[in-house]
C-alpha positions in Angstrom: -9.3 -14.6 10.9 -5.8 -12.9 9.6 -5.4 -14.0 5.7 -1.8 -14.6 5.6 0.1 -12.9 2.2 1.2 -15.5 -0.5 2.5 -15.8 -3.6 -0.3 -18.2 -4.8 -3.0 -15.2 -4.4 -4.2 -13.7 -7.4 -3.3 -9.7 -8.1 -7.2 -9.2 -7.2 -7.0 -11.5 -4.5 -4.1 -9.6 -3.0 -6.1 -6.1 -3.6 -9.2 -7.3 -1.3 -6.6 -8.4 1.4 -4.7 -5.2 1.5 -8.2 -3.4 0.8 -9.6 -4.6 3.9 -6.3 -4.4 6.1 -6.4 -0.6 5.2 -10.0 0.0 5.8 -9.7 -2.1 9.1 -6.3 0.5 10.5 -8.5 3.7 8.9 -11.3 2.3 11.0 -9.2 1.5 14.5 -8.4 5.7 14.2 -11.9 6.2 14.4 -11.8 7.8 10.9 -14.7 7.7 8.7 -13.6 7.8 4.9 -15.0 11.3 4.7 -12.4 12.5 6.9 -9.9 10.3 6.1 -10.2 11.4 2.4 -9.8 14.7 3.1 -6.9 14.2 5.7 -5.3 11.5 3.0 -5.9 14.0 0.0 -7.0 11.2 -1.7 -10.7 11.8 -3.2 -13.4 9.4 -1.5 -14.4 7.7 -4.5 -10.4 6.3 -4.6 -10.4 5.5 -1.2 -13.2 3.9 -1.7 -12.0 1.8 -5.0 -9.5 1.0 -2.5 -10.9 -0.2 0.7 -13.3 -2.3 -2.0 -10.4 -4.1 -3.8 -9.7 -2.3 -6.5 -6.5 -1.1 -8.1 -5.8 2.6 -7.9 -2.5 4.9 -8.4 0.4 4.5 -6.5 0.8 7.5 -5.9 -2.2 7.4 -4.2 -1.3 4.4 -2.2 1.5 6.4 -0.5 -0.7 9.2 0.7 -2.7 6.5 2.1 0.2 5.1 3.8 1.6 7.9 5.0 -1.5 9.6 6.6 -1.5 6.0 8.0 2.1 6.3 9.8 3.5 3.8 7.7 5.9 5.1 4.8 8.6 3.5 7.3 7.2 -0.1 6.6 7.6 0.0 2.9 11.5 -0.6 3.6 10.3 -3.9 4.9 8.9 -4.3 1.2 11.6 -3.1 -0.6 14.6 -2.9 1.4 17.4 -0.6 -0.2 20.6 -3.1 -1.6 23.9 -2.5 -2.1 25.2 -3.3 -6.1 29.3 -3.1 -5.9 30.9 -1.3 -9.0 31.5 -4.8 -10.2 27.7 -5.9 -10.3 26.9 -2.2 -12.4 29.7 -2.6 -14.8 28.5 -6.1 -15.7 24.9 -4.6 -15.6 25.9 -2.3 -18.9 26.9 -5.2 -21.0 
């Protein structure tokens, strides 16, 4: 069963989801977490605290995603915006 995203979730609730999504596409590469730690450069205890629901760095989070294939995705996340002059100028104030 796909667990749908939502802004009701709790932070922790969120972490499991994305915890399990992640261990689920390390696991459909036939990667164990040996490997994919050391592929990753992320240490196995972290990917670990990860794919278990726990918060870790972001920094960490992007190797993850990028030995994934999916840096590309995060401009679904946070797509890049346009502020006119206008917008910055009244920004200072």
């Amino acid at each position: 069963m796909n667990t749908i995203l939502n802004s009701n979730m709790s932070n922790t609730a969120i972490l499991a989801e994305l915890g399990n999504r992640l261990k689920n596409l390390r696991l459909s590469r036939n990667k164990d977490q040996q490997q994919f730690s050391y592929e990753s450069g992320v240490s196995l205890r972290t990917l670990s605290r990860l794919e278990n629901g726990h918060s870790i760095s972001f920094e960490s989070v992007l190797k993850i995603i990028r030995t994934l294939d999916l840096i590309e995705r995060l401009d679904l996340v946070l797509p890049s915006t346009e502020v006119s002059p206008v917008q910055q100028t009244k920004s200072k104030n």
